[in-house]
C-alpha positions as CSV (number, residue, x, y, z in Angstrom):
1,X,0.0,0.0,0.0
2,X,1.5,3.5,-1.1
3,X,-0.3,4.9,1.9
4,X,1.6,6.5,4.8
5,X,0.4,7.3,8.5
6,X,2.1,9.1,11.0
7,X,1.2,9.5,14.8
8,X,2.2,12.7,16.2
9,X,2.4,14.4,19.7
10,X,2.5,18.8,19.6
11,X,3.8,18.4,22.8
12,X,2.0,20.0,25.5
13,X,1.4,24.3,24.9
14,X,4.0,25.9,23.4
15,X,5.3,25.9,19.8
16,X,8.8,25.8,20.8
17,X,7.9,22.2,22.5
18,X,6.9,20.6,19.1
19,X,10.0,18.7,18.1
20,X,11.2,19.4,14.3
21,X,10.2,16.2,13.1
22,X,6.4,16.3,14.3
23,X,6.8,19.8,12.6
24,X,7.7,18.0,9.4
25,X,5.6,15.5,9.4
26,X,2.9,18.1,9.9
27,X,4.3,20.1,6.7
28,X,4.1,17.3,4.4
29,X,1.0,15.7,5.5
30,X,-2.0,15.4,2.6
31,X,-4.4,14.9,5.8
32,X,-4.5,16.3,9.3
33,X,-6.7,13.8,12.0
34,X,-7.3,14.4,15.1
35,X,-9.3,16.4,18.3
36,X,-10.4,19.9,16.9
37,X,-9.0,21.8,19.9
38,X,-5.4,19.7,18.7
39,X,-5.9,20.6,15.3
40,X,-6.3,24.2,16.0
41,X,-3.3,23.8,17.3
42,X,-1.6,23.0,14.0
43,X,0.1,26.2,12.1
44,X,-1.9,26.2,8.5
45,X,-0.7,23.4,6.1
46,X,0.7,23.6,2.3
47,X,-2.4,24.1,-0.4
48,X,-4.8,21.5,-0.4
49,X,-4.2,19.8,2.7
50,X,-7.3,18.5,4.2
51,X,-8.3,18.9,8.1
52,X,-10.7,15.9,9.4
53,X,-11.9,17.4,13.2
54,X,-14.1,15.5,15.7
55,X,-15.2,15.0,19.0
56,X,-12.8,13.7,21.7
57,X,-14.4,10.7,22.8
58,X,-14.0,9.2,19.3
59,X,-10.8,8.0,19.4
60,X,-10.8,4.5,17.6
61,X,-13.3,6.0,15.2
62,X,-10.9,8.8,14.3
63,X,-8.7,5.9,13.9
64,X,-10.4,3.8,11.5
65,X,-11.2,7.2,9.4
66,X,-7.4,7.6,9.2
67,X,-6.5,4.1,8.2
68,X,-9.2,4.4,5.8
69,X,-7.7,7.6,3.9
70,X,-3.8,6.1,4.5
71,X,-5.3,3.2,2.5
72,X,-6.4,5.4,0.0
73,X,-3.2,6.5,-1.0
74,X,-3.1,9.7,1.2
75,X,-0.3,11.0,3.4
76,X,-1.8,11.1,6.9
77,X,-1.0,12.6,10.5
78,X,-3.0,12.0,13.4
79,X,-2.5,14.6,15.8
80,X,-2.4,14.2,19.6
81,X,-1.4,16.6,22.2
82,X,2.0,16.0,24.6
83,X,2.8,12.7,23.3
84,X,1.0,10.0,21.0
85,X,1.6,7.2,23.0
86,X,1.0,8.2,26.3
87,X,-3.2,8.9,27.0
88,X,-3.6,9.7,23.2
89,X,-3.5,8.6,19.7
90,X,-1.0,6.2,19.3
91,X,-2.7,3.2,20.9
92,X,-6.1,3.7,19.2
93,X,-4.8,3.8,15.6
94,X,-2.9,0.3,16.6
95,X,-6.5,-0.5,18.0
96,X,-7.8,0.3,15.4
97,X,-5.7,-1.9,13.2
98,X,-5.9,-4.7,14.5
99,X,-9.2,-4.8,15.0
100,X,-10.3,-3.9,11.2
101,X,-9.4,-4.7,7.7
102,X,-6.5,-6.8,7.4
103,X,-5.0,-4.5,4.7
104,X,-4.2,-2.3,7.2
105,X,-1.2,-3.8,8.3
106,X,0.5,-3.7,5.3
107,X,0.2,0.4,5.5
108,X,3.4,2.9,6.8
109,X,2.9,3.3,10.0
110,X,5.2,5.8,12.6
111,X,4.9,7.2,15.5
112,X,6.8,10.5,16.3
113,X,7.2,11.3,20.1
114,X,6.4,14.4,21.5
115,X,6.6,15.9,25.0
116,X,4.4,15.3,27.2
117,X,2.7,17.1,29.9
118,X,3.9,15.3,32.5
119,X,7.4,15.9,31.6
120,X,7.2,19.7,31.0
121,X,5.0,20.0,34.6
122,X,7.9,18.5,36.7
123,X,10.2,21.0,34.4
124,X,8.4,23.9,36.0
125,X,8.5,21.9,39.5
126,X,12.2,21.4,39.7
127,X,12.9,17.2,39.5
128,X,10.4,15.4,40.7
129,X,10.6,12.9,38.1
130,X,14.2,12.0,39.6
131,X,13.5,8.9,41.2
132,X,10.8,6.3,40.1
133,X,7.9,7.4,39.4
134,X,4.5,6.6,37.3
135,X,1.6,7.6,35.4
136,X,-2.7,7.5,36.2
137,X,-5.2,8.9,34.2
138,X,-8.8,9.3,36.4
139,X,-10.2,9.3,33.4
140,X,-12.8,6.6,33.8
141,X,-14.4,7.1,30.2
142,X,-12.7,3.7,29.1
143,X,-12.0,1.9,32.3
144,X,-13.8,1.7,35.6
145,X,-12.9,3.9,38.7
146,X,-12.3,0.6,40.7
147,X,-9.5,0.0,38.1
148,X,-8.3,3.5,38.6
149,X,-8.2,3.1,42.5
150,X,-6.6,-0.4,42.3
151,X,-3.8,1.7,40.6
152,X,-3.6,4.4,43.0
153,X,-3.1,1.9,45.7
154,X,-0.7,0.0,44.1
155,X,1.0,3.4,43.3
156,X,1.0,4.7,46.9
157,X,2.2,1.2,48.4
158,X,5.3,1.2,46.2
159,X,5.9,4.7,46.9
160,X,6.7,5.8,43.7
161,X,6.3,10.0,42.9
162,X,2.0,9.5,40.8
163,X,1.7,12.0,38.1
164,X,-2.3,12.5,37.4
165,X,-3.5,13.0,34.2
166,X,-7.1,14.1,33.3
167,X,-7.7,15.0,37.1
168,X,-11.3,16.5,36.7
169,X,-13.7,17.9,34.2
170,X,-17.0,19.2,34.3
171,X,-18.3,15.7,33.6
172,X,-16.5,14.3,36.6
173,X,-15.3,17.0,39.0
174,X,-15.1,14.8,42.0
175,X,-12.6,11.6,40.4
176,X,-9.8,14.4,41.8
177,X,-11.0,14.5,45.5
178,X,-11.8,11.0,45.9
179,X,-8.1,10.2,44.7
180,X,-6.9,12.3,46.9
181,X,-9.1,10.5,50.0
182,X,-7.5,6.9,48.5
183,X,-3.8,8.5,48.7
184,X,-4.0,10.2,52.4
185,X,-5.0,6.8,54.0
186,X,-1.7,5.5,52.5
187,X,0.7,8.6,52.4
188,X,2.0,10.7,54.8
189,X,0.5,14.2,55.5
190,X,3.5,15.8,54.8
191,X,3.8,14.1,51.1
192,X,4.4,17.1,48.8
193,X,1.5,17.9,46.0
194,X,2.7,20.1,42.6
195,X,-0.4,21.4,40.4
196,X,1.1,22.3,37.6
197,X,-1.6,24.4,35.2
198,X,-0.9,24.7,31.7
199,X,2.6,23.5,31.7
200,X,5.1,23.7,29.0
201,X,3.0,27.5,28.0
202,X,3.7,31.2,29.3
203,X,0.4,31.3,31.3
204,X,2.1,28.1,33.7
205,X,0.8,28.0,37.3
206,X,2.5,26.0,39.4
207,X,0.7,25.1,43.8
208,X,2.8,23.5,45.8
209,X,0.9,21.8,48.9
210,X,1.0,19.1,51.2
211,X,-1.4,15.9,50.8
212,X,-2.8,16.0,54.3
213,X,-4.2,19.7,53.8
214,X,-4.6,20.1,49.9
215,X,-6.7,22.1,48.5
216,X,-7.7,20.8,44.7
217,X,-10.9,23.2,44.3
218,X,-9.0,25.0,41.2
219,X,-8.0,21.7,39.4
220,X,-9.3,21.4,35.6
221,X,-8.4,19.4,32.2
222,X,-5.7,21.9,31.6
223,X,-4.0,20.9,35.4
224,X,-1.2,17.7,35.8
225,X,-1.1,16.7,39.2
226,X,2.2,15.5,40.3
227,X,2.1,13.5,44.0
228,X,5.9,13.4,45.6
229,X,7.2,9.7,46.7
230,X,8.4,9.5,50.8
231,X,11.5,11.3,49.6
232,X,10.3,14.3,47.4
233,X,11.9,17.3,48.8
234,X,11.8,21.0,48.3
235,X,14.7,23.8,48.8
236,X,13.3,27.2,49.7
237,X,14.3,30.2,47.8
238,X,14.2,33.8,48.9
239,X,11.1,35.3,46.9
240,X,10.4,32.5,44.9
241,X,8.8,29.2,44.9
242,X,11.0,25.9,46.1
243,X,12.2,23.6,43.6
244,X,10.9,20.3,44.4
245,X,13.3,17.6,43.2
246,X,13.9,13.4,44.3
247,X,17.1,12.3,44.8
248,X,17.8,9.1,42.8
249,X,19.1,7.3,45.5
250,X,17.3,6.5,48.5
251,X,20.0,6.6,50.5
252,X,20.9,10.1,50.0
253,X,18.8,11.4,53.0
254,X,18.8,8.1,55.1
């Protein structure tokens, strides 16, 4: 097949944090799939190319819709915010292929990485990324919330530093508070909490808290919630907010 599909991650706000091969791929691209809001996101395309917007919840649809226009002939991007293969884009299209027609696995298929927000929130943060850590979405549109607290649990028992995606919407603005009510019965008070708002984009807020008193009435779609492991630790700075860092060996403090 002379078809040609490529998964790609804008990374998560800013231009500057699209890497310059998403950038080409988006530049030589007959056909742009993806989320609207993502594809708004997308700098106007040579003459001709063709923009295929939809809903978010669509995501193996959007899929199948792509694989169907690579099959065509047609050089294809699916677009994804942060990166593809982490919450987004990636998976579904693989979904979606093995799944449908059995042609579809003879089509050009990459995936480009992109940054994700997880990455750029502990950025803002300081390190908190530094010693194991993990990744929860309390999304529970395509798996149930005793999956997600199962997770959580298993999280919090190994100690490792939980970066939240998809912590509340207007659909489901409590998932974020009863997380938080799962974690305090397993982590210390004194755990440290990051809210990182819009990272990786000039309008960046960044809350540092503590788990036993945190406050997560401002959290939205747009907010990654990092939760520090038993050895997360800040350094104050005169004026300015502490980095939060953890050391990569746990025998640095002990």
């Amino acid at each position: 097949m002379s078809g040609k599909i490529t998964v790609v991650g804008l990374g998560p706000g800013g231009a500057d944090l699209t890497t310059p091969a998403v950038a080409s791929a988006l530049a030589e691209a007959t056909d742009l799939v993806g989320y609207v809001t993502y594809l708004d996101r997308v700098p106007a395309g040579p003459a001709g190319q063709r923009r295929h917007g939809s809903d978010n919840r669509v995501e193996v649809e959007r899929a199948r819709h792509a694989l169907s226009l690579a099959a065509e002939g047609r050089t294809v991007v699916v677009v994804s915010g942060g990166d593809p293969g982490v919450f987004a884009m990636a998976s579904a299209v693989f979904e979606a292929v093995e799944t449908g027609d059995p042609a579809w696995r003879l089509l050009d298929i990459r995936v480009e990485p992109g940054v994700t927000a997880m990455l750029a929130a502990a950025a803002h943060a300081g390190a908190p990324l530094g010693g194991d850590f993990c990744a929860i979405s309390l999304s529970d549109n395509l798996k149930s919330w005793a999956t997600i607290e199962k997770r959580l649990e298993a999280a919090a028992r190994g100690d490792f530093v939980i970066a939240l995606y998809n912590p509340a919407s207007k659909a489901r603005p409590e998932q974020i508070g009863r997380a938080f009510a799962l974690l305090q019965t397993l982590k210390a008070p004194d755990t440290i909490v990051m809210f990182v708002r819009a990272a990786g984009t000039p309008d960046v807020q960044l809350s540092i808290q503590q788990l036993g008193s945190v406050d997560a009435s401002a959290v939205d779609m747009r907010t990654l919630v990092l939760i520090g492991s038993s050895a997360t630790r800040t350094i104050a700075r005169e004026g300015a907010a502490p980095w939060v860092y953890t050391p990569r060996s746990e025998r640095a403090f002990s």
